[in-house]
ZADO-1210 file (C-alpha; in nm, 4 decimals, padded with zeros to 6 digits):
<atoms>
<atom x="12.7875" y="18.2315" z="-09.4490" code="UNK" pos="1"/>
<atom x="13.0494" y="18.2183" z="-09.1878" code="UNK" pos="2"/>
<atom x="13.0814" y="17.9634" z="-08.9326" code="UNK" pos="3"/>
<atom x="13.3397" y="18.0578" z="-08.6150" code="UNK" pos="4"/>
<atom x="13.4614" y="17.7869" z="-08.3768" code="UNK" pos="5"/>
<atom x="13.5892" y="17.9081" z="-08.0313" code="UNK" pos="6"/>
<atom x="13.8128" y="17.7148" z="-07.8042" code="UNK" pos="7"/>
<atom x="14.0148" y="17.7388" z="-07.4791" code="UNK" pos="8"/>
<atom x="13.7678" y="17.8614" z="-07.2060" code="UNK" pos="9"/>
<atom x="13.7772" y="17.7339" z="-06.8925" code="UNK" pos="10"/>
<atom x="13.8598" y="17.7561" z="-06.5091" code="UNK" pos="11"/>
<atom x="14.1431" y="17.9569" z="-06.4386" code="UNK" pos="12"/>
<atom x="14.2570" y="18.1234" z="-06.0735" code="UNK" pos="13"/>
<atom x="14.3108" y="18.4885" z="-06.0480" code="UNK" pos="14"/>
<atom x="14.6116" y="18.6019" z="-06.1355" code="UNK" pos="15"/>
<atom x="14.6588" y="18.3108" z="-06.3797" code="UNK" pos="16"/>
<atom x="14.6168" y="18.2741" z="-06.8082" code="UNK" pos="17"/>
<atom x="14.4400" y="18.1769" z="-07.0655" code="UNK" pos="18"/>
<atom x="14.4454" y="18.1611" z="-07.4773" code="UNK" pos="19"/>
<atom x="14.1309" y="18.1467" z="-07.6502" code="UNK" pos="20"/>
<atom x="14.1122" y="18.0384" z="-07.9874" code="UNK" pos="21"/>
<atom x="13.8830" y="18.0855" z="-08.2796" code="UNK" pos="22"/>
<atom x="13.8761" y="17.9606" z="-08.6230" code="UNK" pos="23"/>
<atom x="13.6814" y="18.0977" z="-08.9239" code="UNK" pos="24"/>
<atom x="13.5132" y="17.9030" z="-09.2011" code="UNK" pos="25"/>
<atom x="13.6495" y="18.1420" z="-09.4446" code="UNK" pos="26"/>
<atom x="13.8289" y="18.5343" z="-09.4767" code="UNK" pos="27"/>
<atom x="13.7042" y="18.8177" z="-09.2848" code="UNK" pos="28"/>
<atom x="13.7532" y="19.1786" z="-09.2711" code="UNK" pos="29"/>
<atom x="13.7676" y="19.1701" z="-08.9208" code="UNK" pos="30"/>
<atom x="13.8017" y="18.9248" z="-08.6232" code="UNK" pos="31"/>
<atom x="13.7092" y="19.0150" z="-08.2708" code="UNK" pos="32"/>
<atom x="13.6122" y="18.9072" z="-07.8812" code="UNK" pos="33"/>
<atom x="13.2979" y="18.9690" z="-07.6895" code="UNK" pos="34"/>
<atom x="13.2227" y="18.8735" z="-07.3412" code="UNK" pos="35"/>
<atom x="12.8838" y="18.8515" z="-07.1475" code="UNK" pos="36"/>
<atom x="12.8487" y="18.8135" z="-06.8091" code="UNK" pos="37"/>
<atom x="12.5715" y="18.7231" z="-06.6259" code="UNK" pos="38"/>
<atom x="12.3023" y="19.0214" z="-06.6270" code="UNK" pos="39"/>
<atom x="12.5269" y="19.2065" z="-06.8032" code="UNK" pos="40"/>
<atom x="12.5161" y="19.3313" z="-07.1489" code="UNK" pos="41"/>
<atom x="12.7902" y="19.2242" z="-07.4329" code="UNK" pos="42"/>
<atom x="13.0541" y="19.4059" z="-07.3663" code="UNK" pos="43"/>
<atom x="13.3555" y="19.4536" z="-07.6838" code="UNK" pos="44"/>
<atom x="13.6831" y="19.3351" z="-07.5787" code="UNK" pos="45"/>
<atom x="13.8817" y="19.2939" z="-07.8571" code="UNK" pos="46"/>
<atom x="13.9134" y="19.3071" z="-08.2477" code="UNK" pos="47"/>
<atom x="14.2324" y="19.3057" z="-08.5279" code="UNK" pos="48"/>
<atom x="14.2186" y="19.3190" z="-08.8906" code="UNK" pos="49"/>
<atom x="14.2917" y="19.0643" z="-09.1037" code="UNK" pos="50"/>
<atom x="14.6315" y="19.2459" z="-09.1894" code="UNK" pos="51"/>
<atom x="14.7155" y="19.2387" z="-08.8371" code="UNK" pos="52"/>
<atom x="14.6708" y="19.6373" z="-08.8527" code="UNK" pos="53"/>
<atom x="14.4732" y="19.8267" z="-08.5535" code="UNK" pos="54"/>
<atom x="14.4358" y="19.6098" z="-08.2834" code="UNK" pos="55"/>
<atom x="14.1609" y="19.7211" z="-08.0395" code="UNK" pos="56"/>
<atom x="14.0699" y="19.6549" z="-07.7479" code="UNK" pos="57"/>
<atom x="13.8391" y="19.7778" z="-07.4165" code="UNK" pos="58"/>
<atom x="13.9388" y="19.9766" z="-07.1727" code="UNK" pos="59"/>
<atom x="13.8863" y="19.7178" z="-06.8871" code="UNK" pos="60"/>
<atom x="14.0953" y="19.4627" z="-07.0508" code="UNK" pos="61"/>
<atom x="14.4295" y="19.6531" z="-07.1961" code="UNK" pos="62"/>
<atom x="14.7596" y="19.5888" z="-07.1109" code="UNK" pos="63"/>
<atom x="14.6367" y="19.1780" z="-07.0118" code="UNK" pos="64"/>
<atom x="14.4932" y="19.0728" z="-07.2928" code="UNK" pos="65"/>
<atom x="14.6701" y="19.0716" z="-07.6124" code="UNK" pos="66"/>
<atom x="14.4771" y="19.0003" z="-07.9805" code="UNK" pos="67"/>
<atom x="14.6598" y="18.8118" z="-08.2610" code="UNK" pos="68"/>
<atom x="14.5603" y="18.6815" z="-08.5892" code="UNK" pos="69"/>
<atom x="14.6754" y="18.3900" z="-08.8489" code="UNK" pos="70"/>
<atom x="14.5126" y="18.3395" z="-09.1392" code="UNK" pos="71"/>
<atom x="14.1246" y="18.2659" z="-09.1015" code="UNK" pos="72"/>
<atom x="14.1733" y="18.2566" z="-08.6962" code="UNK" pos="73"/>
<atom x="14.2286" y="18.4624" z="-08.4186" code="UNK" pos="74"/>
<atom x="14.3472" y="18.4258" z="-08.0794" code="UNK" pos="75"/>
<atom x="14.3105" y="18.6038" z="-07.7144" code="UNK" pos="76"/>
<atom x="14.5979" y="18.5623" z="-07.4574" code="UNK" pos="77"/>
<atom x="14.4585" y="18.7300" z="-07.1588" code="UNK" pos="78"/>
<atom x="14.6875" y="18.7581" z="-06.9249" code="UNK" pos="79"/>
<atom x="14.6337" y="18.8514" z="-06.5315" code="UNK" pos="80"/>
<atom x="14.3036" y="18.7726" z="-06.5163" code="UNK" pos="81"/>
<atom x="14.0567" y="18.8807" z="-06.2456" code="UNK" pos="82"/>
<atom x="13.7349" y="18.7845" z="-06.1273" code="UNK" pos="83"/>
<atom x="13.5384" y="19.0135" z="-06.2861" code="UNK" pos="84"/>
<atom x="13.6791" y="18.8785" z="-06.6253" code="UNK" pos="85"/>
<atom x="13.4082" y="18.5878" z="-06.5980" code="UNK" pos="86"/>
<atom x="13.2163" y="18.5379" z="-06.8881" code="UNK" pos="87"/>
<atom x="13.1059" y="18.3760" z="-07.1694" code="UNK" pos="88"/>
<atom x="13.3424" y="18.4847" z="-07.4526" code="UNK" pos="89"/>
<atom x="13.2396" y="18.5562" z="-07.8158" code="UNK" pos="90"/>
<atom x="13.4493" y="18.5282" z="-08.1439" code="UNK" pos="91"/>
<atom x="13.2826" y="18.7787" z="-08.3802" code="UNK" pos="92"/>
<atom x="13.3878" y="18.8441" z="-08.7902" code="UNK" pos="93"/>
<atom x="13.2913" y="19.1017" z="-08.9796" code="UNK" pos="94"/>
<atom x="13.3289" y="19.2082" z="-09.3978" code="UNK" pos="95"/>
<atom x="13.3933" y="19.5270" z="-09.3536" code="UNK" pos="96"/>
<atom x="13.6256" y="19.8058" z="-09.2838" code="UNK" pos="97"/>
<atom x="13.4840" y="20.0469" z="-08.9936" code="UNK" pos="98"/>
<atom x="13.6045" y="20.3545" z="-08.7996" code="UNK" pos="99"/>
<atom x="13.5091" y="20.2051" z="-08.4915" code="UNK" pos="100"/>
<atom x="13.4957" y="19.8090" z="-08.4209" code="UNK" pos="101"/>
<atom x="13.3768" y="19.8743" z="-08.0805" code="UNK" pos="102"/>
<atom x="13.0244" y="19.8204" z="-08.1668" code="UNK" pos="103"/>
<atom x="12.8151" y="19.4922" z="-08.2112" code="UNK" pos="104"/>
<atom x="12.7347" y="19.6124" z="-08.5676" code="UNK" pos="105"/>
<atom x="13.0018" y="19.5946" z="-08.7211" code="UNK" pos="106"/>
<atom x="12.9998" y="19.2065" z="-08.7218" code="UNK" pos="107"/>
<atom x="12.7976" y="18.9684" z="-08.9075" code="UNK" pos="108"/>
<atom x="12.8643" y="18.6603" z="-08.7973" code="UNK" pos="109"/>
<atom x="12.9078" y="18.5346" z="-08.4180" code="UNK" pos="110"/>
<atom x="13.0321" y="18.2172" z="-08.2668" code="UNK" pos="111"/>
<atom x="12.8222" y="17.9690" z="-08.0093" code="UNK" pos="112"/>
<atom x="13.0865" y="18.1096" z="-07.7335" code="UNK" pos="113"/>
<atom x="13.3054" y="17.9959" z="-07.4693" code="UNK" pos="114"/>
<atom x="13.3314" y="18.0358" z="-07.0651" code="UNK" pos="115"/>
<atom x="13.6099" y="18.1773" z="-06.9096" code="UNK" pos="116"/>
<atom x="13.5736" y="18.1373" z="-06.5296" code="UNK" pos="117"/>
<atom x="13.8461" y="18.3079" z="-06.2926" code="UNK" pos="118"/>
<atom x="13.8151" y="18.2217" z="-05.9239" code="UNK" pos="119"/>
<atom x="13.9448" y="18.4402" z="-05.6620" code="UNK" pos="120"/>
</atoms>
């Protein structure tokens, strides 16, 4: 079993940054970053290999956030953010190798999340 720790949420005015952290209790295939707003479903923002090789990421988020990996952790630096970026953030892991890591399935394990609020 895999425990994730997420840190760095926060307030944070529009326009401004933030770095979100998460740490992994051991290797992973695959690290990525959810985020859930209010009402809204999960929505995939993120994900890298543990090579560093195919960073993804959502449409509404690229070019201002940027995914990066070390070891057992991985980071968000989200960059310009807006309003509509509010949410509760999620570090995800996953064992294996997929075509697509847009999906909620092709994690196993999930962190406790983090907020990210952006005020206009």
């Amino acid at each position: 079993q895999i425990q994730l720790v997420e840190s760095g949420g926060g307030l944070v005015q529009a326009g401004g940054s933030l770095k979100l952290s998460c740490a992994a209790s051991g290797p992973t295939y695959v690290m990525g970053w959810f985020r859930q707003a209010p009402g809204k479903e999960r929505q995939f923002v993120a994900a890298v290999e543990w090579s560093g090789n195919r960073p993804s990421y959502g449409d509404s988020v690229k070019g201002r956030f940027t995914i990066t990996n070390s070891g057992n952790s991985v980071y968000l630096q989200m960059n310009s953010l807006e309003p509509d970026d509010t949410a509760v953030y999620y570090c995800a892991a996953g064992r294996n190798s997929r075509p697509n890591y847009a999906p909620l399935s092709a994690y196993e394990w999930w962190g406790q999340g983090t907020l990210v609020t952006v005020s206009s």
